[in-house]
Residue, then its C-alpha position, 0 to 999 in steps of 0.5 A: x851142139x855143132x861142136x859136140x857134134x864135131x867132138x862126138x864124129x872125132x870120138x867115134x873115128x878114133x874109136x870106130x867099134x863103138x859107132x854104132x849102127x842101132x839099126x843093123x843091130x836089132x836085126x842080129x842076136x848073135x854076130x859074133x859067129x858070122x864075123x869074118x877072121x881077118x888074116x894078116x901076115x906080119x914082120x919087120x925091116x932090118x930098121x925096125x919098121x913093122x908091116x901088116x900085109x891083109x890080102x883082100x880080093x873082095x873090090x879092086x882096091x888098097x888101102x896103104x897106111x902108116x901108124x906112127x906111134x907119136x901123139x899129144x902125149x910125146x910133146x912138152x908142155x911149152x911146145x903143144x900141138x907139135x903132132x897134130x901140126x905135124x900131121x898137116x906140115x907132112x903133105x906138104x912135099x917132099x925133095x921130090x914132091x912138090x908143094x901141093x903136088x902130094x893130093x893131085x898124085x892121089x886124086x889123079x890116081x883116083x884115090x882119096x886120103x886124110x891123116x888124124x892124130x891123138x894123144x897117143x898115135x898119128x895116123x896116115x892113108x891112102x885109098x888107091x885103085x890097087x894098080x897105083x899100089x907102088x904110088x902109095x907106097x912111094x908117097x908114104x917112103x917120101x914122107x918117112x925119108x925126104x920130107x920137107x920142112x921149111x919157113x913157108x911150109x911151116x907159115x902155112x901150115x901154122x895158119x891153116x891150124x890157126x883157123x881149124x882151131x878158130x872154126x871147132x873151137x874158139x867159135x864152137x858153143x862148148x868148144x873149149x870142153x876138152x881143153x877146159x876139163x883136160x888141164x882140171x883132170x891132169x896136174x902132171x901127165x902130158x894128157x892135160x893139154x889137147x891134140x890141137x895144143x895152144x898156137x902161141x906155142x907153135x907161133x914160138x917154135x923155131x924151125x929148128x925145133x920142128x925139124x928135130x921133132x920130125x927126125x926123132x919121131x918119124x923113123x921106121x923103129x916108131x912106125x908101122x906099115x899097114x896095107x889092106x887090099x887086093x894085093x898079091x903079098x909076095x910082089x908087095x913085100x918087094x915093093x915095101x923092100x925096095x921103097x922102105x928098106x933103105x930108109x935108115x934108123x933114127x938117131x935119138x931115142x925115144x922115151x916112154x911115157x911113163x909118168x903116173x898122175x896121181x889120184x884127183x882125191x876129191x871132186x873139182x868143180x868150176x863154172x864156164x862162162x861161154x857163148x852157149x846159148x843153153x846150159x851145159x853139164x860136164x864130167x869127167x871120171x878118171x879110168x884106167x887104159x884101154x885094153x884093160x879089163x875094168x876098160x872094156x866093162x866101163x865101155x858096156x856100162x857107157x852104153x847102158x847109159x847113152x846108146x840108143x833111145x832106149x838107153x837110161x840117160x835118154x829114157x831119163x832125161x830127155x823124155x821123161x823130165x825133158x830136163x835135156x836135149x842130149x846127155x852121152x856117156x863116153x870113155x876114151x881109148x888111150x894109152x895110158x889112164x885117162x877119161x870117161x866124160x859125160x856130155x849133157x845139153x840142158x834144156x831152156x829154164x832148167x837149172x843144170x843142178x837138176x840135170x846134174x842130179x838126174x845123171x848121178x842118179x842113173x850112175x847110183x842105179x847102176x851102182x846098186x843094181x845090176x842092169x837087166x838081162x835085157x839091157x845086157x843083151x841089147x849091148x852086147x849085140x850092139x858090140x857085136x854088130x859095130x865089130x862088123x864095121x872093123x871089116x867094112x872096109x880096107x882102110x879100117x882094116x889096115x888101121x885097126x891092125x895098126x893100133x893093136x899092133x901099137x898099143x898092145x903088141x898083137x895085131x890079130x886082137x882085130x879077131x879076138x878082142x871081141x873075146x874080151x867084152x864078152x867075158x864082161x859080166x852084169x857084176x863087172x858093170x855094177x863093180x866099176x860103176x862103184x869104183x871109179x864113178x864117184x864123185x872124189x874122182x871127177x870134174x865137173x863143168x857148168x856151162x852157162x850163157x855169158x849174160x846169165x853169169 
């Protein structure tokens, strides 16, 4: 259960409108017309980097971050956890930080930043007092240009992952469920393995092999600049001048992804023994990306199912028959064609063919009737009060003008999105349930306790 926890704060951070905030949502009908437009202004360097500037005189802060558009899905199946590795390997100094000095600049400026990587995206911040605007900046040109990569940065590195890997996954109940459905779902796309990859791979590398991968993806043509806060945006578009403008080009091309996995054409089944000390149910349905139409009707029908307590997997399985003690519903925002999983706890004694049922029965309703009004309504308050939260604070701002930019070419998607999920109707529901929720085109997990198996 901690795990799933963990899982479920990883989902919700890499897709922040969906969480949610059932509160503050009975308390609005209509926010779409109060949700404030974000402006933003836009351009790219001579070499290729792309900036995001969004002044905001609203706290004496700014957010500085930079997106760069490498994940799990640009590693080789014999080398995984390159990116996520890279996310720890790069506050490790530069030519002109040294080791460890990169979070005492920052904590001394009275600032705070993290890092956190997906199949498709790496992603950076600083929160900083807006005076200590050019240390930021500064920071990240280091980590883009001067960036050191050597033996014992890599050594320490390898086993700081080592541990996070040990802690939320090896010795996590039901730590293994994304590794274990990921290489079931996928035969062929690079989203089979999972960002954090597999160590032997890292224990394998070279440190030639870590320093071509950095030079290849960390340039400015695969990066954006995203800076939210008070800043006087003439005075900033200097300082980004001054500390990325030199930085050159990259010197090898980077590939599109562009391999298609094929349909799964029938349902695959198989048994986890683990350390768990109550059943678990797991699936995962095959879905198109983000950004798509049948996407984002698949998110709203996500939430008729397991958002709030009055959603259907709640009402159903948690309170009437008590065959569970939590059953979500969740689609991931990726790139490419990916995976909406369903994550159910059985109770004690109760067999997860039961729970297994009762959750394919919720899927049929929805294939056979279209969800009440009232259902409808209550998601679609619920879409509009988390888009709120995308305007909560600078450094949200900054990384969701980053990941439209990225992803779909159009920053100003952080005000026009919205637009998008509520063209989706009843029918579209009812439509995408039918399509892709069968059972030809899933995985389906029984986790059971090593000394039942």
């Amino acid at each position: 259960i901690h795990n799933f926890l963990y899982i479920r704060k990883t989902i919700f951070r890499i897709m922040p409108k969906f969480n949610s905030v059932i509160a503050a949502m009975l308390l609005f009908s209509s926010l779409s017309a109060q949700s404030p437009q974000i402006e933003f202004e836009e351009y790219v360097l001579d070499n290729g980097l792309k900036v995001l500037l969004h002044e905001n005189h609203s706290t004496p802060i700014v957010a500085v971050s930079v997106m760069y558009h490498v994940g799990a899905k640009n590693e080789q199946p014999d080398r995984t956890g390159f990116a996520h590795f890279f996310e720890h390997l790069l506050f490790e100094g530069s030519e002109n930080i040294k080791r460890g000095e990169f979070f005492k600049f920052i904590e001394n400026a009275g600032g705070k930043n993290n890092a956190n990587t997906t199949n498709d995206r790496t992603f950076y911040y600083e929160v900083l007092p807006s005076n200590q605007l050019e240390l930021g900046l500064w920071l990240e040109s280091e980590r883009l240009l001067h960036a050191k990569i050597d033996t014992i940065g890599v050594e320490t590195q390898n086993e700081v992952v080592k541990e996070e890997k040990r802690l939320r996954v090896d010795n996590q109940p039901y730590g293994s469920f994304l590794a274990e459905v990921n290489k079931r779902a996928y035969q062929e796309h690079p989203y089979r393995w999972t960002t954090i990859g597999e160590m032997e791979h890292l224990d394998a590398a070279t440190l030639d092999e870590f320093i071509s991968f950095y030079h290849k993806f960390y340039v400015p043509e695969n990066a954006i600049l995203s800076i939210a806060g008070d800043i006087d945006v003439p005075a900033t578009k200097k300082l980004i001048k001054a500390y990325f403008g030199p930085i050159p080009r990259g010197k090898e091309k980077i590939a599109q992804i562009n391999i298609v996995e094929p349909p799964l054409a029938a349902e695959i089944r198989d048994t986890i023994l683990d350390d768990v000390q109550l059943p678990g149910v797991m699936m995962a349905y095959r879905i198109p990306a983000q950004g798509t139409p049948d996407f984002y009707a698949i998110e709203l029908m996500s939430m008729v199912l397991s958002d709030g307590e009055s959603s259907r997997f709640n009402k159903k399985c948690v309170e009437e028959t008590q065959s569970a003690m939590y059953v979500g519903a969740f689609p991931f925002s990726t790139e490419d064609p990916g995976l909406s999983f369903v994550f159910g706890i059985a109770n004690a004694e109760v067999d997860p063919s039961i729970l297994e049922s009762e959750v394919n029965e919720e899927f049929e309703k929805i294939q056979n009737e279209l969800i009440s009004e009232k259902e409808f309504s209550k998601v679609r308050n619920m879409l509009e009060n988390n888009f709120l939260g995308n305007f909560r604070s600078m450094v949200g701002i900054a990384e969701n003008l980053a990941n439209y930019e990225m992803y779909f070419g159009d920053a100003n998607l952080i005000n026009t999105e919205l637009d998008r999920y509520m063209k989706v109707t009843r029918e579209d529901i009812q439509r995408v349930a039918k399509k892709y929720f069968n059972k030809d085109n899933r995985v389906v997990l029984y986790y059971l306790p090593k000394e039942n198996g």
